[in-house]
C-alpha positions in Angstrom: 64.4 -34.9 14.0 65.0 -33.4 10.4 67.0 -30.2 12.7 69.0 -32.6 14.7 70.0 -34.9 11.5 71.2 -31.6 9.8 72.9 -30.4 13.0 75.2 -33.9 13.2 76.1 -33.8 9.2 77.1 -29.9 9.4 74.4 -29.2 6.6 72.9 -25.4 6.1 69.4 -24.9 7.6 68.6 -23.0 4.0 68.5 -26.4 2.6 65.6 -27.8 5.1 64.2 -23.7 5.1 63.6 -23.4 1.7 61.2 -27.0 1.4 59.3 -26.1 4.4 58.3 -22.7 3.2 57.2 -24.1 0.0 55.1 -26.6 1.7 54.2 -23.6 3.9 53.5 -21.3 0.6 51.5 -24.2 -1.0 49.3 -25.1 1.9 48.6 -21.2 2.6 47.6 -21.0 -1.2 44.7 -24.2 -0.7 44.0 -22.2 2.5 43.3 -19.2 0.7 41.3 -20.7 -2.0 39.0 -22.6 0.4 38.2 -19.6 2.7 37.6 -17.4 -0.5 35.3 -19.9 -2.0 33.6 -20.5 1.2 32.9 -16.9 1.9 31.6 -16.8 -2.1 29.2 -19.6 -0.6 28.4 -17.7 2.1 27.9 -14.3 0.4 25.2 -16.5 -1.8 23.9 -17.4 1.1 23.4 -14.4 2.9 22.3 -12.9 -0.4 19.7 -15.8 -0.4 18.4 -14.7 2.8 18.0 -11.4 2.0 16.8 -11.0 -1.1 14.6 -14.6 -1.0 12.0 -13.0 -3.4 14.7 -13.2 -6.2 13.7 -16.9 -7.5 16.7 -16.3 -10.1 19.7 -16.4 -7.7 22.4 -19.6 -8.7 24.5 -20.4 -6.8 28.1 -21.8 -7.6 28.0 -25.7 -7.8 30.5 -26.6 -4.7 32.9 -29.5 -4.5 31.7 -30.1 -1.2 29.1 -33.3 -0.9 27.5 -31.6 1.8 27.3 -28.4 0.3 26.2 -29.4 -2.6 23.3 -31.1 -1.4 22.2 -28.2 0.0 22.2 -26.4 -3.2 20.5 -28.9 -4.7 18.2 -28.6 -2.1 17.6 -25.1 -2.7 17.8 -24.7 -6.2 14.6 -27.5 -6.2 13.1 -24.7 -3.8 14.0 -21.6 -5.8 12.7 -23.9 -8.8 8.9 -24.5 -7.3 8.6 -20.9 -5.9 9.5 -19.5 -9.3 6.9 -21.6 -10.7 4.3 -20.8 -7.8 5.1 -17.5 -8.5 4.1 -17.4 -12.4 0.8 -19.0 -11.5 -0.3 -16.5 -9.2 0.8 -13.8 -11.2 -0.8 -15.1 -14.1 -3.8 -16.3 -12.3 -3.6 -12.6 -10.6 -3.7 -10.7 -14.0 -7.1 -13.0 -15.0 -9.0 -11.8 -11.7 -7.6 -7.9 -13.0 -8.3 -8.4 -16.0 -12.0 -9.9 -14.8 -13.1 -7.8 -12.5 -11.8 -4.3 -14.6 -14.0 -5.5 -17.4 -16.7 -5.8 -15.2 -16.5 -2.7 -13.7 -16.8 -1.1 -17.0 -19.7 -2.9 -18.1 -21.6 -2.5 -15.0 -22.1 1.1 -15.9 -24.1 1.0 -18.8 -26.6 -0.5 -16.9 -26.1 1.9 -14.1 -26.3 5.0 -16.9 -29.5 3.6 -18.4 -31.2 3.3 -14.7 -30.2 6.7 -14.1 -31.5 8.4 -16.9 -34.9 6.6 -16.7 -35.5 8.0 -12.7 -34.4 11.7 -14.3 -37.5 11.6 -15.8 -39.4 10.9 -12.8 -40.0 13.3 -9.9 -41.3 11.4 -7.4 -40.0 10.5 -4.0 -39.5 7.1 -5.0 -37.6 7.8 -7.8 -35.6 10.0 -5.8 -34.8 7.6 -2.7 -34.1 5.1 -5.9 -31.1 7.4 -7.4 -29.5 7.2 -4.3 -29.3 3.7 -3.6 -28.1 3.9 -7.3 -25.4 6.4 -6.5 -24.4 4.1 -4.1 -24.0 1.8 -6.0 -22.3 3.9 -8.4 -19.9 4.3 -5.6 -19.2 0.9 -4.7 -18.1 0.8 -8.5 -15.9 3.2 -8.4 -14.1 2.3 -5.5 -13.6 -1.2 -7.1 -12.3 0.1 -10.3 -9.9 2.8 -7.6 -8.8 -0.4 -6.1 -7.5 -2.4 -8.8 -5.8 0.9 -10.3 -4.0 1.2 -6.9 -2.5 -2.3 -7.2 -0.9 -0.8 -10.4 -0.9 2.8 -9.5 3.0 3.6 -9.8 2.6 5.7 -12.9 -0.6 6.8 -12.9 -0.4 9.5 -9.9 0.1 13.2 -12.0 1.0 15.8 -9.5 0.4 19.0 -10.1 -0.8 22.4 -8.6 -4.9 22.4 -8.6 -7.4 24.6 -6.3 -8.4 22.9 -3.2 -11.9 24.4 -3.5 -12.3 23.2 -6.9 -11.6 19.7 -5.7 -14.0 19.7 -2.6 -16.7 21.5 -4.7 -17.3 18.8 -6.9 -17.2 15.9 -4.8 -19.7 18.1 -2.5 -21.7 17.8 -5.7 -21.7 13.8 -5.8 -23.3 13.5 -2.4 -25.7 16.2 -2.5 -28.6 13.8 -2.4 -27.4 12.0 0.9 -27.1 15.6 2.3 -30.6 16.3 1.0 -32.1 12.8 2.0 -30.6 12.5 5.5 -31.1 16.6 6.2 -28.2 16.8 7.1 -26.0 20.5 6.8 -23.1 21.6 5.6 -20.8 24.0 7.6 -18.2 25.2 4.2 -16.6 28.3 3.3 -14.4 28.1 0.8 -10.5 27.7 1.3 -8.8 29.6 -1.3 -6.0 27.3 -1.6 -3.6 25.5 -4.3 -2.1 22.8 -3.6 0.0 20.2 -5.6 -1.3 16.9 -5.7 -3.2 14.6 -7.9 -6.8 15.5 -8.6 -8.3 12.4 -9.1 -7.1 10.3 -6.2 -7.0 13.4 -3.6 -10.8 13.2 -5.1 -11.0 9.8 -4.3 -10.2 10.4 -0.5 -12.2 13.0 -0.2 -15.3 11.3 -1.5 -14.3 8.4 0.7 -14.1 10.6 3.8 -17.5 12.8 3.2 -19.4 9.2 2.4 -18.1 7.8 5.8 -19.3 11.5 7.7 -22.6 11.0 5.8 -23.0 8.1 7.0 -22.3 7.6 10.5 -24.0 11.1 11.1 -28.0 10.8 12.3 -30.3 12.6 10.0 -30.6 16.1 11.4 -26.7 16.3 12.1 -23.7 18.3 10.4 -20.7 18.2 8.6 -18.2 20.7 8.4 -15.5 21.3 6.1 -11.9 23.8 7.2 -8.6 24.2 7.7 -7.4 24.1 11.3 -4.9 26.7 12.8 -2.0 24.6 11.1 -3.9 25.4 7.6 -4.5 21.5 7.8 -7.6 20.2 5.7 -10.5 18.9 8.4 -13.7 17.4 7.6 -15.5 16.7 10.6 -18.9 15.3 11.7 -21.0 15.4 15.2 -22.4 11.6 14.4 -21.5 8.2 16.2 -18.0 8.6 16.8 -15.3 5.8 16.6 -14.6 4.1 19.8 -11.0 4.5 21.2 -9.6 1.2 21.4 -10.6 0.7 17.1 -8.8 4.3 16.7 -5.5 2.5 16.3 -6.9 -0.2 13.0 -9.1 2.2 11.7 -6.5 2.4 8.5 -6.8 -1.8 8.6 -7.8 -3.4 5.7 -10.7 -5.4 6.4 -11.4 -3.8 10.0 -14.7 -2.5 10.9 -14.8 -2.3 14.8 -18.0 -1.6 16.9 -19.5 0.5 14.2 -19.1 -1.9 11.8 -21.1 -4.6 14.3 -23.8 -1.7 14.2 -23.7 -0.5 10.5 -23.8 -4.7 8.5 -22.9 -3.0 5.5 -19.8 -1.8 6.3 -16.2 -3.2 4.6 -13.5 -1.6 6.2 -11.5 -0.9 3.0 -12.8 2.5 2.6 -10.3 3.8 5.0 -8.0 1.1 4.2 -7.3 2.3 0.4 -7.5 6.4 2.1 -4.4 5.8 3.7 -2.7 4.3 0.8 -3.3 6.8 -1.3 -2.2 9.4 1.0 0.9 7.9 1.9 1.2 7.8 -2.1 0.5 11.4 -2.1 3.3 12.3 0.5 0.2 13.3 2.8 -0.7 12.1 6.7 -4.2 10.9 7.6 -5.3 11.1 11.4 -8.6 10.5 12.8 -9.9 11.7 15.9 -12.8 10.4 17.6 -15.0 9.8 20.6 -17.9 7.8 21.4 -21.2 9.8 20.6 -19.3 13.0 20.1 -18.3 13.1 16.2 -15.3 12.2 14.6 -12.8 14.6 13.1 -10.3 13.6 9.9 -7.3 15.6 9.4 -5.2 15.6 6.3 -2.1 17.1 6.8 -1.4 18.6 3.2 2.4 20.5 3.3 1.2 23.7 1.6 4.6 25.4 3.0 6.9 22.9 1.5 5.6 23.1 -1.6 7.5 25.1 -4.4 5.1 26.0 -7.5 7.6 28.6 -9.2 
């Protein structure tokens, strides 16, 4: 109508041009500002979605009654999982801070006990000390699991003889070997490797007690490296059935020989492949029914720089 008026009175198009694009130039301007500050609502968003352990995310207060009742809405959420959060972490640090106290004080008791059935020669006295190295054991492996929940600086790599390591945790279970009569196939390795002493320590203990105890009395264990210089310890006892070979590494999981053997956990294995997988080193089990199980430990020897 506007075209046609300015046609019949001879008038310039510039003059209806120049109005319409700065209607046009205004209205692109609100359009511009709206999509960018819903994308910025959306990039919270997303971000939200992502990263919705980050209880400290704000996002920008929109003019929007709908949006902003969502925010609301999720800022009172954010809000009560920040707090949840600082209760368990606070309640969590108690239980640490608990059951590492514990740990330490159980020992003196333990140390007393031991040093009263040295003195004793008996056969008694002797199936006693084991039952307390067990339990000796069980303490350890508490006090190794609370320092893996807050392991991130304490793993010290460095290069250490392989023999030196297996040696000594040989010696820690030298009276299940004696009790249970059970052999020890072992030549020593001659070997560095770089790793941590202590928690490669750990594993190893973890595996040999396991052998130990799911061979029969009378059985062996044997200690090598394979033809791919892997690090094998291997046992001809009960064997792992083949549908648990797959949870073995579980936490909790116990399988048929846990339904056999009461006293079993299943975190033994559980914490081994944590700390190998903290250790840069693979874990496989290999097993059948009634015909031993084998534990390999893939340790990268020929990746390893010591220079």
């Amino acid at each position: 109508m506007l075209f046609l008026l300015f046609c019949l009175y001879h008038q310039p198009l510039i003059i209806l041009l120049y109005p319409l694009v700065l209607v046009l130039f205004i209205a692109s301007l609100f359009f511009v500002s709206g999509v960018r500050r819903e994308y910025r609502q959306y990039e919270k968003l997303r971000r939200f979605n992502e990263l919705i352990n980050d209880v400290d995310i704000e996002l920008e207060k929109s003019d929007d009654i709908i949006y902003g009742a969502y925010e609301d809405i999720i800022s009172g959420l954010l809000s009560r999982e920040k707090n949840n959060r600082e209760k368990y972490l606070s309640a969590y640090s108690d239980m640490l801070d608990y059951y590492t106290t514990w740990a330490h004080q159980i020992k003196t008791p333990i140390a007393s006990m031991k040093l009263k059935l040295e003195n004793s020669d008996s056969s008694e006295s002797f199936n006693l000390g084991s039952d307390l190295k067990r339990i000796e054991q069980y303490v350890e492996m508490v006090m190794t699991y609370l320092e893996l929940e807050d392991s991130a600086n304490d793993f010290v790599f460095k290069k250490n003889n392989l023999d030196k390591i297996i040696k000594a945790v040989i010696r820690q279970y030298s009276g299940d070997f004696i009790l249970k009569h059970i052999s020890l196939n072992y030549i020593p390795l001659d070997i560095e490797v770089l790793t941590d002493e202590k928690w490669l320590s750990f594993v190893l203990g973890q595996l040999l007690s396991n052998a130990l105890k799911y061979t029969p009395d009378g059985g062996q264990v044997s200690i090598y490296l394979d033809e791919n210089e892997h690090l094998c310890i291997e046992d001809n006892g009960i064997g792992i059935a083949k549908e648990d070979l797959p949870r073995v590494f579980e936490k909790g999981f116990t399988g048929f020989n846990g339904r056999l053997n009461k006293k079993a956990s299943g975190i033994g294995l559980y914490m081994c492949k944590r700390i190998c997988d903290k250790l840069n080193m693979d874990i496989e089990i290999r097993s059948e029914i009634n015909k031993g199980c084998k534990i390999i430990l893939k340790i990268r020897r020929k990746e390893m720089n010591f220079e």
